[in-house]
Structures are given as C-alpha cells and as structure tokens.
VOPAGU-2260 file (C-alpha; in pm, 1 decimal, decimal comma):
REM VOPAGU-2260
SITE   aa  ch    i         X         Y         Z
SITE  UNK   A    0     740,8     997,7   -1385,6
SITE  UNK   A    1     999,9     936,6   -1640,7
SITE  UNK   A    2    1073,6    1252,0   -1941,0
SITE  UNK   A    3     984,1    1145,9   -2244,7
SITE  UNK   A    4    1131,5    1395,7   -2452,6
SITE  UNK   A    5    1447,6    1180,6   -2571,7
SITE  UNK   A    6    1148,8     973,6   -2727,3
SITE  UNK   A    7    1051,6     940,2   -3115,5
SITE  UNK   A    8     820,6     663,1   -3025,5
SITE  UNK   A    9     633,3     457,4   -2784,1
SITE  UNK   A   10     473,7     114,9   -2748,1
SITE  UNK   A   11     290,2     -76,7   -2518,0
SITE  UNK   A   12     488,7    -380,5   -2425,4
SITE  UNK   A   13     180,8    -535,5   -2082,6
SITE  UNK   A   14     291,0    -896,7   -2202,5
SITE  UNK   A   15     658,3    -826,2   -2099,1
SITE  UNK   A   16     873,3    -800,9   -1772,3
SITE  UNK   A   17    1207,0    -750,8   -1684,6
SITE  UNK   A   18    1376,9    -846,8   -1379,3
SITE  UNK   A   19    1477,9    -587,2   -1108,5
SITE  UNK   A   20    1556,9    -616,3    -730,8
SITE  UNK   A   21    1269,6    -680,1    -637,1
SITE  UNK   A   22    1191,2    -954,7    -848,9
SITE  UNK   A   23    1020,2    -980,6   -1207,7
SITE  UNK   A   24     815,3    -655,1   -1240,5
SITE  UNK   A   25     576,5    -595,4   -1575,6
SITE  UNK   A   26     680,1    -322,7   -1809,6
SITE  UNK   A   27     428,6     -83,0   -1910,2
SITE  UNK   A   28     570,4      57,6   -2237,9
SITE  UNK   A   29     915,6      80,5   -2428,2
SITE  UNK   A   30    1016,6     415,6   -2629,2
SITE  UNK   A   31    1253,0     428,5   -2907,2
SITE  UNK   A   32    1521,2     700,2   -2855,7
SITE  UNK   A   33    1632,0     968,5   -3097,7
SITE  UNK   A   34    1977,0     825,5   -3209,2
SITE  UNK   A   35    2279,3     804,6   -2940,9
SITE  UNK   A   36    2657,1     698,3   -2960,7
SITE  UNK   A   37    2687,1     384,0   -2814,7
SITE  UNK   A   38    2907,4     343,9   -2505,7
SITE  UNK   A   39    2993,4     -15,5   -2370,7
SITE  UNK   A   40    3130,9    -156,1   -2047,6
SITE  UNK   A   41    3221,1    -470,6   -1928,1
SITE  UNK   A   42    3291,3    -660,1   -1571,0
SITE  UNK   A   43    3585,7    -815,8   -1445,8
SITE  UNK   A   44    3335,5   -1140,4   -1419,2
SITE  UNK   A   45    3193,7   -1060,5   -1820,5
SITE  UNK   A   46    2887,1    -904,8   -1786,2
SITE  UNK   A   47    2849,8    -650,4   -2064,9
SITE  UNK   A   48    2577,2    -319,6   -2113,5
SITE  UNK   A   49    2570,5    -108,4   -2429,7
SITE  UNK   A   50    2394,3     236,9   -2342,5
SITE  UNK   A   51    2372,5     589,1   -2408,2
SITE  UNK   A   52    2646,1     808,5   -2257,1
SITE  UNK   A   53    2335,3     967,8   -1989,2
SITE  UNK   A   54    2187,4     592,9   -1906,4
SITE  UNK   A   55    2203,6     637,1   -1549,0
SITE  UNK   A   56    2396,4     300,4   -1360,7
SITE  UNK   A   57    2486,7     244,6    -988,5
SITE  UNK   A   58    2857,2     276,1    -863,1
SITE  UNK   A   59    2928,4      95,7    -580,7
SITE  UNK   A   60    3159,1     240,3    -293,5
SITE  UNK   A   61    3271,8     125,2      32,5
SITE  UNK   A   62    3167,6    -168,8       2,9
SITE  UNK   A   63    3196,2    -435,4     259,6
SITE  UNK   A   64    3168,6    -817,6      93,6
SITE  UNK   A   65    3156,2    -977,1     472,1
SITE  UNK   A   66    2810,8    -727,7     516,7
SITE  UNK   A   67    2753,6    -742,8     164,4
SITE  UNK   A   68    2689,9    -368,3     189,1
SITE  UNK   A   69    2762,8     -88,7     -15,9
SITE  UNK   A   70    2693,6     236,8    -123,6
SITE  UNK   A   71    2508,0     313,2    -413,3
SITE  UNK   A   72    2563,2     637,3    -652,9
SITE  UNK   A   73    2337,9     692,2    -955,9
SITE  UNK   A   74    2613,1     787,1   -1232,3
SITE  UNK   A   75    2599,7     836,5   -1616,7
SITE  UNK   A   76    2762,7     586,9   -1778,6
SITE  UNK   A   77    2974,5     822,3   -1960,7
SITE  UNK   A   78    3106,5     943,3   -1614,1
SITE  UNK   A   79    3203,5     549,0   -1510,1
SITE  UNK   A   80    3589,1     503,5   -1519,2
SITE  UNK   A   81    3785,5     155,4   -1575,9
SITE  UNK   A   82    3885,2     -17,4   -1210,4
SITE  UNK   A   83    3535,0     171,8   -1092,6
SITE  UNK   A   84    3220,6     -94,0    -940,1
SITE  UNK   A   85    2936,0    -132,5   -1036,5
SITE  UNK   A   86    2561,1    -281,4    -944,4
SITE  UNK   A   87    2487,7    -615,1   -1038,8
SITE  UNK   A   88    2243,6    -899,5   -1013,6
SITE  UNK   A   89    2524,9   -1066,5    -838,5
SITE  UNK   A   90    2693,4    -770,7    -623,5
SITE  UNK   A   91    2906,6    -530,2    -684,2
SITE  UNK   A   92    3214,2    -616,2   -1008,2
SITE  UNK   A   93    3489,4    -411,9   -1122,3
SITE  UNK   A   94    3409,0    -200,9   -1487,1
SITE  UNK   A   95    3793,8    -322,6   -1688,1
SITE  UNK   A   96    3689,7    -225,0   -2027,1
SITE  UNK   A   97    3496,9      91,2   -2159,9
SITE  UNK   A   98    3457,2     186,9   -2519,6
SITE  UNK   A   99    3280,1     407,1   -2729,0
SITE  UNK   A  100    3169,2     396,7   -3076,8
SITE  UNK   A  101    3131,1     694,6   -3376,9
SITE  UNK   A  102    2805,1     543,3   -3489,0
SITE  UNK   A  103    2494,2     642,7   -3331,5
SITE  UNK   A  104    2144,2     402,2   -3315,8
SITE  UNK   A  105    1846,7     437,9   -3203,7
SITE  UNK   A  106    1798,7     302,6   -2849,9
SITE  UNK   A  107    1542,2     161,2   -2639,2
SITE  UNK   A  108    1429,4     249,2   -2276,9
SITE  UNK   A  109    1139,3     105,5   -2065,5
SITE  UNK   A  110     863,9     261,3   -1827,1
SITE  UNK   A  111     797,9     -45,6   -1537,3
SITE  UNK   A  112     516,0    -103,6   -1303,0
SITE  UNK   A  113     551,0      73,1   -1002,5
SITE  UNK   A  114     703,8     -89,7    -681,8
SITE  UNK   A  115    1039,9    -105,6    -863,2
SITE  UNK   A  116    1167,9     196,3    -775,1
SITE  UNK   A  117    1247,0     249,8   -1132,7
SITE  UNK   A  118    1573,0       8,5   -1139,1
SITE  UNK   A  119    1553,0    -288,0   -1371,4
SITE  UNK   A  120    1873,2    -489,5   -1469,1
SITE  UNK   A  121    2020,7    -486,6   -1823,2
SITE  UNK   A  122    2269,0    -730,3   -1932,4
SITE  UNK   A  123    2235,8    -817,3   -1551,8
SITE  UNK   A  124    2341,3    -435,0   -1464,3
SITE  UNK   A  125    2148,7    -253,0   -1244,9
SITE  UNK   A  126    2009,2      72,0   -1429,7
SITE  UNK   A  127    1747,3     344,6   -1397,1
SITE  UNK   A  128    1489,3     526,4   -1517,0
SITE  UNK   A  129    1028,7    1421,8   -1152,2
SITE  UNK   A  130    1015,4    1722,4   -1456,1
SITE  UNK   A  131     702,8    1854,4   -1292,0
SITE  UNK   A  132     873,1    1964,8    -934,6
SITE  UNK   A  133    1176,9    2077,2   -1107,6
SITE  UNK   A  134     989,8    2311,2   -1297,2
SITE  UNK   A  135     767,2    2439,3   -1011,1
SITE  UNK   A  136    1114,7    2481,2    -830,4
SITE  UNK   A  137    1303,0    2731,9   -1092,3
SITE  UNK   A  138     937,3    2921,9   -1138,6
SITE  UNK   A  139     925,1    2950,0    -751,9
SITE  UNK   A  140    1297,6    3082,1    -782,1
SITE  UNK   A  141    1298,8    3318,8   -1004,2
SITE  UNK   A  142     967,4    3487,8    -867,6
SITE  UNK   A  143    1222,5    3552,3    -556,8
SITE  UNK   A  144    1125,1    3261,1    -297,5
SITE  UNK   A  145    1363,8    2982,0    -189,9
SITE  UNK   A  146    1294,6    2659,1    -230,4
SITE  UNK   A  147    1402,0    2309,2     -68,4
SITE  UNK   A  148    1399,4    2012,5    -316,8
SITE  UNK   A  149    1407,5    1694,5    -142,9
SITE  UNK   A  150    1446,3    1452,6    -347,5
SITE  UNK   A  151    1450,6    1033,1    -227,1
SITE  UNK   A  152    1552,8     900,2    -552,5
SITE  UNK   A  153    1748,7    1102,5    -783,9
SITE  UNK   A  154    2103,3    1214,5    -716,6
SITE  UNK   A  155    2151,5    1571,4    -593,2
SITE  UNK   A  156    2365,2    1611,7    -877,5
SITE  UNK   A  157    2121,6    1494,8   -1148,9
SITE  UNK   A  158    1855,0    1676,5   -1000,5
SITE  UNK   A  159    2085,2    2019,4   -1036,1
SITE  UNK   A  160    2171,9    1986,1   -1368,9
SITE  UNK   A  161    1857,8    1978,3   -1440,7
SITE  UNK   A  162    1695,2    2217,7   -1308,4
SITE  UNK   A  163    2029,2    2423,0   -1425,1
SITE  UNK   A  164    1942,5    2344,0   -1773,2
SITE  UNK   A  165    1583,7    2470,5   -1747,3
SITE  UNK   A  166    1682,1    2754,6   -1553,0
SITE  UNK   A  167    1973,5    2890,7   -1744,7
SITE  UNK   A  168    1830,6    2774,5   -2032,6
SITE  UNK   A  169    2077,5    2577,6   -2139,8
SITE  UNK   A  170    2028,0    2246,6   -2355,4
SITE  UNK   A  171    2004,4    1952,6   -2145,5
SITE  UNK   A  172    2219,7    1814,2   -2367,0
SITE  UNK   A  173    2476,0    2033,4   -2394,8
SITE  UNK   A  174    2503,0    2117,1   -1995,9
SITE  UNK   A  175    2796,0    1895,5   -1903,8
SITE  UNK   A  176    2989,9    2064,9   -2189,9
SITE  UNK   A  177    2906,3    2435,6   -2120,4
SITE  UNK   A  178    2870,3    2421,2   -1756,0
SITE  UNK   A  179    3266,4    2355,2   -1766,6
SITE  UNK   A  180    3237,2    2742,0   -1852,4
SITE  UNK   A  181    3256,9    2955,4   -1510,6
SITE  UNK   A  182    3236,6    3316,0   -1641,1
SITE  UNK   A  183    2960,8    3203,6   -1897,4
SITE  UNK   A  184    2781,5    3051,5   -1620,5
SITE  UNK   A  185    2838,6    3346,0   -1349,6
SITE  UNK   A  186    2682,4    3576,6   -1640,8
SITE  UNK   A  187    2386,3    3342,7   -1644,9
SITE  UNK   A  188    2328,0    3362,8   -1317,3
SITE  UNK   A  189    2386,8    3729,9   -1286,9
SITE  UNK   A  190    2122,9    3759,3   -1551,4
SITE  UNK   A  191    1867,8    3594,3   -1354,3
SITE  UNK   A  192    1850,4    3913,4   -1143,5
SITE  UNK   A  193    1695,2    4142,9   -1455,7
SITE  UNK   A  194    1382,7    4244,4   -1425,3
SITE  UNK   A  195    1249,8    4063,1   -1725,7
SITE  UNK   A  196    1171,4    3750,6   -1879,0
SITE  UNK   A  197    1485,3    3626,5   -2002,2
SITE  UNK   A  198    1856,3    3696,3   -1987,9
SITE  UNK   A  199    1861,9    4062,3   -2194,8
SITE  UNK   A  200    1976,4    4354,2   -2028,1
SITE  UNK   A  201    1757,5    4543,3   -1804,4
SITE  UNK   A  202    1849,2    4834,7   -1587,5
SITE  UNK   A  203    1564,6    4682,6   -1352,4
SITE  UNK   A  204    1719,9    4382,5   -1074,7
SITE  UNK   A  205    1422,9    4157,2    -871,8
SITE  UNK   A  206    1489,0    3933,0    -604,2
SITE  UNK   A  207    1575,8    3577,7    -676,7
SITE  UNK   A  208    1523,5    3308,4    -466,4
SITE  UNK   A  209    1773,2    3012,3    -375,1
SITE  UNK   A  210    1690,7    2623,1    -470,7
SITE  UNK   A  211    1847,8    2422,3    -216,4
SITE  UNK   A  212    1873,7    2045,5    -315,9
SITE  UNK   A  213    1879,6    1794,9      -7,5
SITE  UNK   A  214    1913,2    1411,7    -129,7
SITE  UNK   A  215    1790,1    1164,2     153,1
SITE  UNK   A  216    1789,6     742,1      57,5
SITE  UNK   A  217    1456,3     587,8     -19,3
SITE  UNK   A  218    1254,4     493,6     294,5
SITE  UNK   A  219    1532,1     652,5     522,0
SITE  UNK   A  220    1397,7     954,9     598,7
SITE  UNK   A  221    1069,1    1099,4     785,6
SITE  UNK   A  222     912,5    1428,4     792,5
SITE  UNK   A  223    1112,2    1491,7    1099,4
SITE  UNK   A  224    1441,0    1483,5     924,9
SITE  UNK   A  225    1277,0    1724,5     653,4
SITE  UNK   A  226    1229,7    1970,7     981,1
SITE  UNK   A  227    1560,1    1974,9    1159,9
SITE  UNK   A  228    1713,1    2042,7     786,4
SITE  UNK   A  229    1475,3    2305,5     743,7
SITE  UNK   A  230    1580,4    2451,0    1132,0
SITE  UNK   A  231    1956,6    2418,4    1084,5
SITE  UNK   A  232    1925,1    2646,7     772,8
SITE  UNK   A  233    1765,6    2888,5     933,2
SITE  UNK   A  234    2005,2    2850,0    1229,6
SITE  UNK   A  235    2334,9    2820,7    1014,7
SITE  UNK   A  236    2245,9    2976,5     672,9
SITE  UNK   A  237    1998,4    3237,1     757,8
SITE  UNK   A  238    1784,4    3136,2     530,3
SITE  UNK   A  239    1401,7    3110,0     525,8
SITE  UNK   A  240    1211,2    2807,1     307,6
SITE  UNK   A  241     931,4    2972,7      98,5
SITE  UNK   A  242     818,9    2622,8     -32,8
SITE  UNK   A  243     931,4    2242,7       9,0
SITE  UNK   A  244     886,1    2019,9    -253,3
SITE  UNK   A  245     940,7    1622,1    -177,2
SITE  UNK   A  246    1023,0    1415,1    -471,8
SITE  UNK   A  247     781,7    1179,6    -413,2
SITE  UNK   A  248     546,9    1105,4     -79,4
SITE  UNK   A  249     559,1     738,1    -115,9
SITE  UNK   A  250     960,6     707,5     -18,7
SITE  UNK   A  251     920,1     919,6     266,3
SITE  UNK   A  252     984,4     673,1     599,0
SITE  UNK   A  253     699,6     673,8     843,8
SITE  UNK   A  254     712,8     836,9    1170,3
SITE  UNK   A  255     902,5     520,9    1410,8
SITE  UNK   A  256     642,2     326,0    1597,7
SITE  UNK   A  257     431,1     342,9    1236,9
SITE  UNK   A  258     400,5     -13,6    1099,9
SITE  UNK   A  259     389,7     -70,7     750,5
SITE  UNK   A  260     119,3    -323,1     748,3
SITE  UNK   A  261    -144,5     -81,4     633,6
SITE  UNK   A  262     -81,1     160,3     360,1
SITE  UNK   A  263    -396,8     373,5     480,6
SITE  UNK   A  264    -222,9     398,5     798,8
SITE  UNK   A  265     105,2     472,7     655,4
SITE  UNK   A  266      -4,0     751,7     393,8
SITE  UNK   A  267    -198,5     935,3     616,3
SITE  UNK   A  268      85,2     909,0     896,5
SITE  UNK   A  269     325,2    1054,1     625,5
SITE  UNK   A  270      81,1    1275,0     422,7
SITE  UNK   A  271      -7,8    1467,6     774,4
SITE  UNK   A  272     321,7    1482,3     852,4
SITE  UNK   A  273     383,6    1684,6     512,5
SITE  UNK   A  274      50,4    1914,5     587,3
SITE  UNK   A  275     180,6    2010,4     940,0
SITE  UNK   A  276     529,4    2088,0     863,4
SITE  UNK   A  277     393,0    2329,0     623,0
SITE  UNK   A  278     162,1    2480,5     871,2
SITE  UNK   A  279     513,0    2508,2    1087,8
SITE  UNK   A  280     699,4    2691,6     816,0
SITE  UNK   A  281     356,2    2908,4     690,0
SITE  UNK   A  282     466,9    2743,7     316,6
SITE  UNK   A  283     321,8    2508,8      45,8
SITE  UNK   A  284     446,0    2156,7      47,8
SITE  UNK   A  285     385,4    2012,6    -321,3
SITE  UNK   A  286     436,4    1610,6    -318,1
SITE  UNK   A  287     385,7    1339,0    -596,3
SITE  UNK   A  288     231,7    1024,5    -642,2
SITE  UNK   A  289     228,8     764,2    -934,3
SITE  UNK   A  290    -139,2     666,3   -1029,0
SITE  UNK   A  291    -278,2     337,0   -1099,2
SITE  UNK   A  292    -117,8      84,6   -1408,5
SITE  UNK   A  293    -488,4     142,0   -1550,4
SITE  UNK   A  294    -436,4     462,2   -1550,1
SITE  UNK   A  295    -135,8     490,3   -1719,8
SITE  UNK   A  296    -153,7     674,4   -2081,8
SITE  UNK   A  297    -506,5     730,4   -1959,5
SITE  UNK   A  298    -698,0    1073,6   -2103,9
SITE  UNK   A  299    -838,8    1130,7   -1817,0
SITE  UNK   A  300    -749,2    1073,9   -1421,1
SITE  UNK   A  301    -990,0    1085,1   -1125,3
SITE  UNK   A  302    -869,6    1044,1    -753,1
SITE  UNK   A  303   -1014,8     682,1    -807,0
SITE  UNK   A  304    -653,2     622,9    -987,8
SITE  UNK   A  305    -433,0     722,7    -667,4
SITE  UNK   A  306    -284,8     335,9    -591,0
SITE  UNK   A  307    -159,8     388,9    -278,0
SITE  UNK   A  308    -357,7     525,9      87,1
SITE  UNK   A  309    -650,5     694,4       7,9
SITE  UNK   A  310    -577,9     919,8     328,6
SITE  UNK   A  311    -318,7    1111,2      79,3
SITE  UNK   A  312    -559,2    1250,6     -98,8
SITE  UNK   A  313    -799,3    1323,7     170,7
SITE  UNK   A  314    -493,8    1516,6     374,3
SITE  UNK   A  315    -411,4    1719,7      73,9
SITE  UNK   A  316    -576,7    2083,4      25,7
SITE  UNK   A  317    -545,0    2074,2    -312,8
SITE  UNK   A  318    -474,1    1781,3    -594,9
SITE  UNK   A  319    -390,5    1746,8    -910,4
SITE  UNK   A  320    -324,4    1524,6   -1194,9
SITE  UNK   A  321     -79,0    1489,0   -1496,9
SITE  UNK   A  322    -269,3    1357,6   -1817,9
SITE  UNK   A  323     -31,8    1231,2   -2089,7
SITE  UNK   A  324    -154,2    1038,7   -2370,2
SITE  UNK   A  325      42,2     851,5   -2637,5
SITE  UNK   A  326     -42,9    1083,2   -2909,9
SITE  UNK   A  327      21,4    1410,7   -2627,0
SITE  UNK   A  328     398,9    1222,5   -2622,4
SITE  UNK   A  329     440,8    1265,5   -2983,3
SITE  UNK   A  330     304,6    1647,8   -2903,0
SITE  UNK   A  331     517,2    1714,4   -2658,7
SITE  UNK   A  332     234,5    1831,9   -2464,8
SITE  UNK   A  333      58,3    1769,8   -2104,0
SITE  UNK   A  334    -271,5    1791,1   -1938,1
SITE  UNK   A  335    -299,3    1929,3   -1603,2
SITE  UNK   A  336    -593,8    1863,4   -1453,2
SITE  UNK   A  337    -748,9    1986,9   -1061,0
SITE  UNK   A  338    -919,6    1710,1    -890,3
SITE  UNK   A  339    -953,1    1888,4    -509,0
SITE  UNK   A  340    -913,7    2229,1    -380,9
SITE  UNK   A  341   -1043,2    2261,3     -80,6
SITE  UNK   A  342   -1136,6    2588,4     -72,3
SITE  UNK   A  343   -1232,1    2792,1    -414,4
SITE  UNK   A  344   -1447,3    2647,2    -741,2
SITE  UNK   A  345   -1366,1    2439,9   -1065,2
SITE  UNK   A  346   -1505,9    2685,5   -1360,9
SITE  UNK   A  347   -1111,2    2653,9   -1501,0
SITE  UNK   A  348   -1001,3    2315,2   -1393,6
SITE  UNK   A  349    -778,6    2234,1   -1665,0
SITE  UNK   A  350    -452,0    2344,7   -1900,2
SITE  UNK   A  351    -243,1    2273,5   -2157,4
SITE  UNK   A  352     149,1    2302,9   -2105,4
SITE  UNK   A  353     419,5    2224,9   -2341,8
SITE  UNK   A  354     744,0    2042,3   -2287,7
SITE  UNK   A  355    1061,0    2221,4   -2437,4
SITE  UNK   A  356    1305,0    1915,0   -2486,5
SITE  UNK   A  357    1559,9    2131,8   -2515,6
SITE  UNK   A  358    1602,6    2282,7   -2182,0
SITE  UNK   A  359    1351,1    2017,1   -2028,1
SITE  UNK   A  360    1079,1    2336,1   -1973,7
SITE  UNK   A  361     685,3    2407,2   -1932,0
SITE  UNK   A  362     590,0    2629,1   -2103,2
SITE  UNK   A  363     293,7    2823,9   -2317,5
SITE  UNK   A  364      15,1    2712,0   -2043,0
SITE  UNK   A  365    -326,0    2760,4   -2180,5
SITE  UNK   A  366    -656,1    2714,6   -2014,1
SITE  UNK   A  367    -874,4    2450,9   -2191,4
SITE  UNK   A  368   -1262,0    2466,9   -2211,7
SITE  UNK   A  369   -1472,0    2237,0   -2004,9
C-alpha cells in the first residue's frame, strides 16, 4: 500500500508498464505530486534520474562484481553522496554528479501491479514505492504495550521516522530537520508519558509501551526467525511482545522443506505459522495482504479479492479490508471494512478514518451505517 497523501491527483494509466526486475510489470495508476525541488544525479556510465529529495533509490555496498552481489539499502535521494553506488538495470555505477535546483514542479509517481515488489526503474535507476501497521503500532504504544514491527520491505530507518512523525507528531516533512534536535525530541518523548491525549502537561504519567523495529530481506525470513527474535528479547532485553505486526505475509519465507509450487500450500504454511506464534506469545499478530488488480480503487472489497492462497484468509480469526476510492484520495479519507471475525457479529462492520498528511495519522474514526 503506497501513502497517497503527497498526491493532488490521480489517474488511471492500465494501458502502460514500466520495466522493473522482474520484467515489464503494468502500472495501475500515476499521481501528480504537490510541488518538490528537483534533485538530479548522474552515473559514472551517464545514466541520469531527476526526483524529489524523499524518492527512495537503492545504494549498493559490498559489492562483489565476480558474484555480481551486493547489498542493497533503500536511501532518499537527498541522503545519496557523490563517489556513492547505486542500483541499476545494468548493476551497480558510481553517483559523480548531484545537483539541486531552487525551482520546485510538480512530480509524478506510479502505483504497479503487484509481483514487483514495488521497484520499477527510472532513467534505468532502480527506485521504490504500510501507513495502516504503523499506525496500529504507535496506538498500541501509547496505550502501554510493546510492539515488534517486522517489516520485509522497508528500511528500519524509514519505517522509524515514520512512525516518529505520527507519534511525536511531528510533520513528516519536517522530521529530518527537527529530529536533529535532541532536547526537543527527549521532551517529546517525555511527554508521551502524560496522562492525556497529547503533549500538555499533566500531573498524571501512564505506561508507555516500546516499538521495536526488526528489518528482515524479502523471502529470507520464516516465522521461526520471527520467534527466536522474539525469545532473545525476552532473554537479553527483558522485554515482553504485547503484539507483532509483519509488514506484509506474502514476503515471509516458508517453513524449509515448503515448496513454492502451490501458493495454497505456501499461504497456509506461512499464515499458520503467524496464528501459532501468537498462540505462543498469548498476543495478536496483525499481517497484510494486497488485493486483486480488479479490486484496486474498488468501493467495495469481499474476501473474493484476496489474490494470493485462499488458506490466508481461512487461518485468520479476524479480516479486514482497506476501501479507498479515487474521490476518498482527494478526501483524504479511508474505508475500513470487517469481512471475518470469527467469533462476535457484524451490526457495526464498517468506519470512516481520516488521513492527517501532516504527521501521516488516522484519525476521527466514525462508524458508518449499514
């Protein structure tokens, strides 16, 4: 699920694609930024990207030309030095020039088909593109439980400022800027602790909880990793996981001896695998899945849009689904509608939620009449 909020219009673009690496994949819609500066970098061998200073690229590290190996670190390109590598189409090349410019335009950005993992090349550059989790995470947090945010795509770091920003309530886009400020930070935090909604004074303190961010490679880790991380901070830390949120299901490796021929197989390999290390740790486990391209920009969502195993939604206790129109983007607004619950009724099923842009929040939930 990409954020839209950076967004001042969308449009279908089905008759496109764009190349990525895994091959030509369709794009589902473009959005037309709010304005940005314009920040451009070019390759020792000429290839040449003009982006927004947050466009996420991939720096390459160690990297080994005879294994043609490397590591891979999603970083703004504002954060990209000269004599640094980057991901291309063709490998890894040196960044020699970097400039920026005073004007700021209107950009573009593109939501692909699933099965990409979200990276497409531009200017044969390798760039990319989970809101919902982050918020459940700082909610979970401030009500005084600790949370452990796995996340298989994003960057730990990404993820963290983030969920900073929402939690601090500090403008996304401000963050890097004011983050730089310890004591106005360590106030923030401090503040967390009053008993009431905000950051006033209180003479009241509650409990906070701890988010713990864990960042495992795509399709490199399985549920069992997820438990020995979860024992070794108990055994080391001392501290006890209230909820575990995996950002998303489908990247999570199989148990070994699993094939990967069938995805029914797979998903309900994985998606028990989720429900019983929940039952170990007596805590939720909260998961996502991308739905069907037919039911993208769809106003409504049934469990007849899950793409992948059926057998995820069969394992889960409870499922639900994010409704987002074209005209709800313009809103700034979501659906969020309960398809299962295994045990309990459906006379509320749905609500309304707002997105604050500004600190990337939900907010103002509502219960909508069925």
């Amino acid at each position: 699920m990409q954020s839209v909020e950076k967004f001042i219009s969308t449009r279908k673009a089905s008759d496109y694609q764009v190349l990525t690496p895994k091959g030509w994949i369709d794009i589902l819609w473009a959005g037309e930024t709010i304005p940005f500066s314009q920040w451009t970098l070019k390759t020792d061998q000429g290839k040449e990207i003009t982006c927004a200073d947050t466009h996420i690229l991939y720096k390459a590290q160690i990297i080994s030309y005879d294994e043609k190996k490397c590591n891979l670190t999603e970083t703004f390109c504002q954060e990209i030095q000269i004599g640094d590598f980057i991901m291309t189409k063709d490998g890894p090349e040196e960044v020699v020039e970097k400039t920026i410019t005073i004007d700021r335009v209107n950009m573009y950005d593109l939501q692909i088909e699933e099965g990409s993992s979200h990276q497409y090349y531009t200017g044969d550059i390798l760039s990319h593109n989970s809101l919902w989790m982050q918020n459940l995470s700082i909610k979970s947090a401030d009500l005084g439980y600790n949370v452990l945010y796995i996340t298989l795509e994003m960057s730990e770091r990404k993820v963290m400022k983030r969920m900073g920003a929402m939690r601090l309530k500090i403008p996304i886009n401000d963050y890097d800027r004011i983050s730089k400020d310890t004591d106005f930070i360590r106030n923030r935090i401090k503040s967390l602790s009053n008993n009431s909604d905000g950051l006033s004074d209180s003479l009241f303190e509650k409990k906070i909880g701890k988010i713990i961010t864990k960042f495992w490679a795509a399709g490199t880790s399985t549920v069992s990793d997820f438990d020995a991380f979860i024992q070794k901070l108990k055994d080391k830390r001392g501290i006890k996981i209230d909820m575990i949120i995996v950002d998303y299901i489908t990247l999570v490796a199989p148990p070994k001896g699993i094939g990967g021929d069938s995805l029914y197989i797979r998903g309900k390999n994985i998606a028990e695998g989720l429900r019983a290390l929940g039952a170990k740790w007596n805590c939720p486990v909260i998961t996502g899945i991308q739905v069907a391209k037919d039911a993208w920009n769809s106003s409504d969502i049934t469990l007849e849009s899950v793409p992948e195993s059926k057998a995820i939604a069969e394992t889960a206790d409870t499922f639900f689904a994010i409704i987002r129109t074209e005209e709800m983007k313009r809103m700034n607004i979501y659906r969020f509608k309960l398809l299962k619950q295994r045990d309990g009724d459906f006379l509320r099923s749905q609500i309304k939620i707002n997105l604050n842009p500004q600190f990337l929040t939900l907010e103002n939930d509502q219960f909508l009449d069925q």
